[in-house]
C-alpha positions as CSV (number, residue, x, y, z in Angstrom):
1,X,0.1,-15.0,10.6
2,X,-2.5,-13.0,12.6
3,X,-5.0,-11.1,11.5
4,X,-3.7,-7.2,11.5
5,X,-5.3,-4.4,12.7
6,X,-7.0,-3.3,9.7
7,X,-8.2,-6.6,9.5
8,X,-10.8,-6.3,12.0
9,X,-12.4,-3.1,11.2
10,X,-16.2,-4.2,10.8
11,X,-19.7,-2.6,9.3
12,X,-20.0,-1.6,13.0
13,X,-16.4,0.5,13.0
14,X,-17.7,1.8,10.1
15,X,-20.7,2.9,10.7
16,X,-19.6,4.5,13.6
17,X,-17.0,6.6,11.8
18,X,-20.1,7.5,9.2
19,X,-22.1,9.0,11.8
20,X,-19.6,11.9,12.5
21,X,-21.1,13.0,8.9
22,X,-24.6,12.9,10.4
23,X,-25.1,16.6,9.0
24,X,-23.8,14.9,5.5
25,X,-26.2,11.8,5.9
26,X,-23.3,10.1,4.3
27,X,-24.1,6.8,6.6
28,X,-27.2,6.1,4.3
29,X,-24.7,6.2,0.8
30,X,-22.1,3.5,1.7
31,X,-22.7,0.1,0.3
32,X,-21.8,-2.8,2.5
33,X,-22.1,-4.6,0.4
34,X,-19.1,-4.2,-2.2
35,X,-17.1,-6.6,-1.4
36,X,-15.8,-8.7,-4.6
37,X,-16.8,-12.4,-4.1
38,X,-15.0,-15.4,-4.9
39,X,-16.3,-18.9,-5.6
40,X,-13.3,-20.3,-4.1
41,X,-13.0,-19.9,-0.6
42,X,-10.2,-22.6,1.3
43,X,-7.7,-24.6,-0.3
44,X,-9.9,-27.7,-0.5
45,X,-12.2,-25.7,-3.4
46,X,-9.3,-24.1,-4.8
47,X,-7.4,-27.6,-5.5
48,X,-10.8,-29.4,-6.9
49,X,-11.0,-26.5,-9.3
50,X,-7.7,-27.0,-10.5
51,X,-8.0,-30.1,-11.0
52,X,-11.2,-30.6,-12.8
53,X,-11.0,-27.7,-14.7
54,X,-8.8,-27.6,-18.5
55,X,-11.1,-26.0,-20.8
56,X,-7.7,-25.7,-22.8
57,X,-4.2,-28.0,-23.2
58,X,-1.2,-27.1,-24.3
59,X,1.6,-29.6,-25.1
60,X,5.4,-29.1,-27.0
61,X,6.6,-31.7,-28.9
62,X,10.6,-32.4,-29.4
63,X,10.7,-29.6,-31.9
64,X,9.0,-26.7,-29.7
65,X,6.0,-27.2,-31.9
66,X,3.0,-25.8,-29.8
67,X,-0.2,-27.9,-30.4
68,X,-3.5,-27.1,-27.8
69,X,-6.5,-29.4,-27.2
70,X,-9.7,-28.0,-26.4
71,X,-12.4,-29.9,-23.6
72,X,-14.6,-32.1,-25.5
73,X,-12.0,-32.7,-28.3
74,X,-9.7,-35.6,-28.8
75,X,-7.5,-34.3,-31.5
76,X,-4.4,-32.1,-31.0
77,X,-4.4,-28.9,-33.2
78,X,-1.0,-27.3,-34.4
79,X,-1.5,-23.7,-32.8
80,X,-0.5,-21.1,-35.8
81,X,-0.7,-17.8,-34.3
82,X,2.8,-16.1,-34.5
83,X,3.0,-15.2,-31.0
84,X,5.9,-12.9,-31.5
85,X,4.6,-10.4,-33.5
86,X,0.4,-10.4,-32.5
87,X,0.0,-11.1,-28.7
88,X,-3.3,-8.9,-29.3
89,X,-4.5,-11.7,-32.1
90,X,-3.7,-14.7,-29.6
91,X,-4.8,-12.9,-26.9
92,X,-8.2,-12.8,-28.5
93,X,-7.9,-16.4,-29.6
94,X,-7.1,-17.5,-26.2
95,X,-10.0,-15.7,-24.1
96,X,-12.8,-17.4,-25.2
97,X,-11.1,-21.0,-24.0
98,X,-9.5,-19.9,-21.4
99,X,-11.4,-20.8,-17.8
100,X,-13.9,-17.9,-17.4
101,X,-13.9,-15.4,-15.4
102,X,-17.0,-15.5,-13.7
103,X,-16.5,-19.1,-12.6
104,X,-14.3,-17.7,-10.0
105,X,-15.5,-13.8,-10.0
106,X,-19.1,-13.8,-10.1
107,X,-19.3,-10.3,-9.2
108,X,-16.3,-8.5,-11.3
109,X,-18.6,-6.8,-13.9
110,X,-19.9,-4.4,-10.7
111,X,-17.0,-5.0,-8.3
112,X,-13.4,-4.4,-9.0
113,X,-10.7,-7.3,-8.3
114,X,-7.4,-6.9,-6.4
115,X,-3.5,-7.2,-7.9
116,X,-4.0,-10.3,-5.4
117,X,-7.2,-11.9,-7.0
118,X,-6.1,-10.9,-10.6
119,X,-2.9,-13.2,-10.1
120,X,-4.6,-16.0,-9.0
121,X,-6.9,-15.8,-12.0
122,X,-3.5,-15.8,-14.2
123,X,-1.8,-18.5,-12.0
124,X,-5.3,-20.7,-12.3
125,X,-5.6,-20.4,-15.8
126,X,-1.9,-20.7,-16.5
127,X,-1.7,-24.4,-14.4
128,X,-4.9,-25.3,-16.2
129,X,-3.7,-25.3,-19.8
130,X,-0.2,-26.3,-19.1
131,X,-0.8,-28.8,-16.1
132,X,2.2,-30.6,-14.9
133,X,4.5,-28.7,-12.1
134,X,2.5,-25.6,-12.7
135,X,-0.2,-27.4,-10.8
136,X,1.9,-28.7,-8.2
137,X,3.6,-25.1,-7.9
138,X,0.0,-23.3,-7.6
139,X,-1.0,-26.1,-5.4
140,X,1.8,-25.9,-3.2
141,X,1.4,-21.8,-2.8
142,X,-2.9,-22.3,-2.0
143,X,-1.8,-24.8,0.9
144,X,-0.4,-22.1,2.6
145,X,-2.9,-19.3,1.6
146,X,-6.3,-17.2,3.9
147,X,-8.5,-17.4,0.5
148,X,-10.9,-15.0,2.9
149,X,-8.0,-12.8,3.4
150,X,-6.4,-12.8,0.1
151,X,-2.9,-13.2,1.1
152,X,-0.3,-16.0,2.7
153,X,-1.0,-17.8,5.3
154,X,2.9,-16.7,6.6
155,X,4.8,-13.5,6.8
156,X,7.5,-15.0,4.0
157,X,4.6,-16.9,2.6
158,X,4.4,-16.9,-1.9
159,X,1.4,-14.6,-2.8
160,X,-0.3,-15.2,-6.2
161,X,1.2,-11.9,-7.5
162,X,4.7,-13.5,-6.5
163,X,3.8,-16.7,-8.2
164,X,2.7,-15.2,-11.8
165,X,5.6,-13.1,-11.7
166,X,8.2,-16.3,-11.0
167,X,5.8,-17.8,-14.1
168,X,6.2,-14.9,-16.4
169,X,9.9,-14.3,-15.5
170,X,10.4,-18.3,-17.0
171,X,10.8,-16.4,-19.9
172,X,8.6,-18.9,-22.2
173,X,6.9,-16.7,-25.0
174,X,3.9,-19.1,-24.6
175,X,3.1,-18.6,-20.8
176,X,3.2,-14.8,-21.1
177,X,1.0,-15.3,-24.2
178,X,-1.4,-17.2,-21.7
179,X,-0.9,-14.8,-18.8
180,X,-1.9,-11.6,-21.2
181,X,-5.3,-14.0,-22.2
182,X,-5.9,-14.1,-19.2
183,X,-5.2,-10.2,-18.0
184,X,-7.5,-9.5,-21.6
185,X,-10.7,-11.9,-20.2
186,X,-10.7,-9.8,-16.6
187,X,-10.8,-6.5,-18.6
188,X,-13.2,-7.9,-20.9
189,X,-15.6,-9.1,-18.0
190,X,-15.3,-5.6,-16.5
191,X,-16.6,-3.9,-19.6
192,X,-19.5,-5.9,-19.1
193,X,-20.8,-3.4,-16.4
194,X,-23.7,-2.1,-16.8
195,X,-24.9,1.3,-16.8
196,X,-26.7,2.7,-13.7
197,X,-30.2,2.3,-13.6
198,X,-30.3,5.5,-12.2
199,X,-29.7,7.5,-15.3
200,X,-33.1,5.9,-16.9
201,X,-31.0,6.3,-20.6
202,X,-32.0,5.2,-24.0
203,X,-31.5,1.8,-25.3
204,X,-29.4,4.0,-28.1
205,X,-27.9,6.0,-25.9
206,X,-26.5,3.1,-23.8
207,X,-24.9,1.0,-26.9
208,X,-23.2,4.5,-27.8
209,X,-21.7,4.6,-24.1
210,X,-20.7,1.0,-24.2
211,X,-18.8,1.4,-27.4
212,X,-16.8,4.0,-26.0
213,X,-15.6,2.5,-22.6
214,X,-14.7,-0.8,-24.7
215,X,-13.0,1.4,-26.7
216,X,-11.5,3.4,-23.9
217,X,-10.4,-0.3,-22.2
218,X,-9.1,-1.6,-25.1
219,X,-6.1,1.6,-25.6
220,X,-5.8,1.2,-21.9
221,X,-5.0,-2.7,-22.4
222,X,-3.0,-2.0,-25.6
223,X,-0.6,0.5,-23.7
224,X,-0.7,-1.0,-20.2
225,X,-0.3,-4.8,-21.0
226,X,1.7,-4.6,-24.3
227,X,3.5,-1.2,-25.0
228,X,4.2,-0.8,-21.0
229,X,4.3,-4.6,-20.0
230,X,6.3,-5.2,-17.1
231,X,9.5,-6.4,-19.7
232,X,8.9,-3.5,-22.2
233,X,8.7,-1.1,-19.5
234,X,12.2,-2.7,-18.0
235,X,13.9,-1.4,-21.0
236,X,12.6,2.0,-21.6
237,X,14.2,5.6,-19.5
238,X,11.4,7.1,-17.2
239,X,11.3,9.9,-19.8
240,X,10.1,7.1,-22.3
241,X,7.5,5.9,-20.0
242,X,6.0,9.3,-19.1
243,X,5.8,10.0,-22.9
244,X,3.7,6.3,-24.1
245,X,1.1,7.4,-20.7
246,X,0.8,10.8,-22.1
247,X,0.1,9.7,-25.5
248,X,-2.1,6.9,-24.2
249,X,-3.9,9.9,-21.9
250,X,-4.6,11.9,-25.3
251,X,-5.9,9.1,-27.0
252,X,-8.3,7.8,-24.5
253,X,-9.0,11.6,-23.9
254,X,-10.2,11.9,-28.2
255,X,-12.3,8.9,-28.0
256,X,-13.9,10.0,-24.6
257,X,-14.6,13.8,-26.0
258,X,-16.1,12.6,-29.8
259,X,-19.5,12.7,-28.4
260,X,-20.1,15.5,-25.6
261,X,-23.1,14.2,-24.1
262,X,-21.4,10.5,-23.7
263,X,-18.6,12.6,-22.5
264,X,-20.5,13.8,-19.5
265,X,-22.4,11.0,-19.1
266,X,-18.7,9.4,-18.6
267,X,-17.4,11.8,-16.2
268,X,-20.9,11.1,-14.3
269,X,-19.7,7.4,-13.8
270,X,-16.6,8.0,-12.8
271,X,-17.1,10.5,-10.1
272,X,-13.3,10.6,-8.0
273,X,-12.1,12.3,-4.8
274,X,-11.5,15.1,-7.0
275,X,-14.4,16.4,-6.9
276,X,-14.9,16.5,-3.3
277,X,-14.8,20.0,-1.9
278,X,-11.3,20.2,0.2
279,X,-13.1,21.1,3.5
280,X,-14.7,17.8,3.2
281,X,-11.9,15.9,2.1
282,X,-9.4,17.5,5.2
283,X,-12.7,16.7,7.3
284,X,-12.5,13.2,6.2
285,X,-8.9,12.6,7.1
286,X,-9.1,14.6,10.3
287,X,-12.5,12.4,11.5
288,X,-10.6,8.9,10.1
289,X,-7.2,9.6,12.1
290,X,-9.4,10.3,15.4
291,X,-11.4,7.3,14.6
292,X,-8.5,5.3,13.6
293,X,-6.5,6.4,16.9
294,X,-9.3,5.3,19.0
295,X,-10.0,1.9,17.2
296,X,-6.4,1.0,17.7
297,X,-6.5,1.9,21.6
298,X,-9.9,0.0,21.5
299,X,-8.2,-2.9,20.5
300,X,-5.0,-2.3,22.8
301,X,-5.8,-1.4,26.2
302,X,-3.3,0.3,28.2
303,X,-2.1,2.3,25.3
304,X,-3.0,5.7,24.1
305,X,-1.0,5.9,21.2
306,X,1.8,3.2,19.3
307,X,4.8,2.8,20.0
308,X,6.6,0.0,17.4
309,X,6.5,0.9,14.2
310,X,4.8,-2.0,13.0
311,X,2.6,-0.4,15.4
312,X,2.1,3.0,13.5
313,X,1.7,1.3,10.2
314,X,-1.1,-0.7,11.4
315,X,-2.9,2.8,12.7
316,X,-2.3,4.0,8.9
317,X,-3.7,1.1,7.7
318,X,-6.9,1.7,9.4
319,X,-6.9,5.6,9.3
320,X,-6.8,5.0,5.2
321,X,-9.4,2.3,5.2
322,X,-11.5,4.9,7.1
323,X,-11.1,7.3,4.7
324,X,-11.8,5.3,1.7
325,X,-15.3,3.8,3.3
326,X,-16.4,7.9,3.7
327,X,-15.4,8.7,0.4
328,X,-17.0,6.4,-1.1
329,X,-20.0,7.3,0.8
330,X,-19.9,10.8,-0.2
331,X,-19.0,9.8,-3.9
332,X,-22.4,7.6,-3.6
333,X,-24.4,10.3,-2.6
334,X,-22.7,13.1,-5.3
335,X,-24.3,10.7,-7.6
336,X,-27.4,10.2,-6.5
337,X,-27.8,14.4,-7.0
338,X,-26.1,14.2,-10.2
339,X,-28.6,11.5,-11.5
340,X,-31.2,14.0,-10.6
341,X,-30.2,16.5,-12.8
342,X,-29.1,14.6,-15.3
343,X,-33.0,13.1,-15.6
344,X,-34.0,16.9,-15.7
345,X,-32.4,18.1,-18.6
346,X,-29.6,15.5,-20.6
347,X,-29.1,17.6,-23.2
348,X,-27.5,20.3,-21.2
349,X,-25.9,18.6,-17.8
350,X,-22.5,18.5,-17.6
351,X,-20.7,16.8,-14.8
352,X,-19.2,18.3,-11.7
353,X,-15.8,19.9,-12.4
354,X,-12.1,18.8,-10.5
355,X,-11.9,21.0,-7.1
């Protein structure tokens, strides 16, 4: 398959598209930096890992009895957990033996993973404790996989997301037990972010704010892997759905507002597009179709616009990766103020509002 459109999009593209915001200074903001890394970068590295790698072993004897064998130990342990009524309990249980995260995401505690990168941490850790055709099957889908890409080598080619689904869908209680360990050590790693520098804040002040977004990612993790998993969710009307987000919003919304000043200090971190003035934002998306229109007849001579529809969904492609690279620019630099003022006065600041 060959590389598409968006594909090739460089610092340079982007840098370009940046300086239309001169009067902004928004080309000073964006990190080039932010791309997640991954120790495992060809299929050669991937299969070594596989294979040298079983922190954790589960067999099944004739009776469906579940025993697990951790690295470094010779005996086989009966595993007790009742699986059916505490995923959270095993869940827990399983993390800590699970292959860890940062052996393969080095960088997830400051840089988010995709749906594609999250899957392949499932699939690895799923082949790893129950070895046999698991690792063929994950073996079989990295042969044929651009690890620098993050997605098949061929148009009809198995993604990691395709492969942990066929896993899950199996419909053993024990690899969905392993594939929600697994889900639970990436959010866990990710709560290991650390505050910004920037906001110079108290040793106590910081422990407060790290309760609260482990709190905050644990209801999210509760509602989104267990009360809205992917089978739960399968059975439940739309009505049903909206009403579990809501009530997971509210609760999520009571542990963020328990202490105002975390509160704000929250908000502060998670500074969104909706905060960005609409003239800016319709500026943005004007600037990144020009941009996008040109890059595409850059790359296409003869052409001054596309024609195939495969065509026009490449130029969207591009147009929206433009977009995102001067948001987050502009989001960096919001917070670079807002830091400012913070410093100034704590006790009063409150975060910019929704526009």
């Amino acid at each position: 398959m060959g590389k598409e459109l968006s594909d090739l999009i460089n610092d340079n593209v982007v840098r370009a598209n940046l300086a239309k915001f001169s009067d902004l200074g928004l080309d000073r903001h964006y990190d080039f930096d932010a791309e997640s890394e991954c120790t495992i970068r060809n299929y050669d590295e991937f299969s070594n890992f596989v294979k040298t790698n079983s922190p954790l072993f589960f067999s099944i004897s004739d009776d469906n009895t579940l025993y697990y064998k951790i690295e470094g130990e010779d005996a086989e342990t009966v595993f007790d957990i009742d699986v059916n009524s505490s995923f959270s309990k095993s869940d827990q249980w399983l993390s800590d033996k699970l292959i860890r995260v940062n052996e393969i995401f080095p960088t997830i505690s400051s840089v988010p993973v995709s749906e594609e990168q999250t899957s392949c941490y499932v699939c690895l850790c799923i082949s790893s404790v129950f070895k046999d055709v698991f690792i063929d099957e994950v073996l079989e889908v990295a042969d044929q996989y651009d690890f620098t890409k993050w997605r098949p080598n061929l148009d009809d080619g198995i993604s990691f997301v395709d492969l942990s689904i066929n896993w899950i869908q199996i419909g053993s209680k024990y690899v969905k037990m392993v594939a929600a360990a697994a889900k639970y050590s990436l959010l866990r790693e990710k709560q290991k972010k650390t505050v910004p520098s920037a906001l110079q804040l108290p040793e106590g002040v910081v422990s407060k704010l790290n309760k609260v977004l482990r709190d905050v990612d644990t209801i999210r993790y509760e509602y989104d892997n267990i009360k809205l998993s992917p089978e739960v969710r399968s059975k439940l009307s739309k009505l049903d759905v909206k009403v579990i987000i809501r009530e997971r919003d509210n609760r999520i919304e009571e542990v963020l507002k328990e202490d105002s000043s975390i509160y704000q200090i929250y908000r502060l971190m998670n500074l969104n597009s909706n905060v960005i003035p609409p003239t800016i934002l319709l500026r943005i998306n004007r600037e990144a179709r020009k941009s996008a229109l040109s890059f595409f007849c850059d790359m296409n001579p003869g052409l001054d616009k596309p024609k195939a529809y495969e065509d026009r969904v490449e130029l969207k492609k591009v147009e929206n990766k433009l977009k995102k690279t001067v948001r987050r620019a502009y989001l960096n630099k919001l917070f670079v103020r807002e830091s400012e003022k913070f410093r100034q006065d704590p006790t009063s600041y409150v975060a910019p509002n929704f526009v």
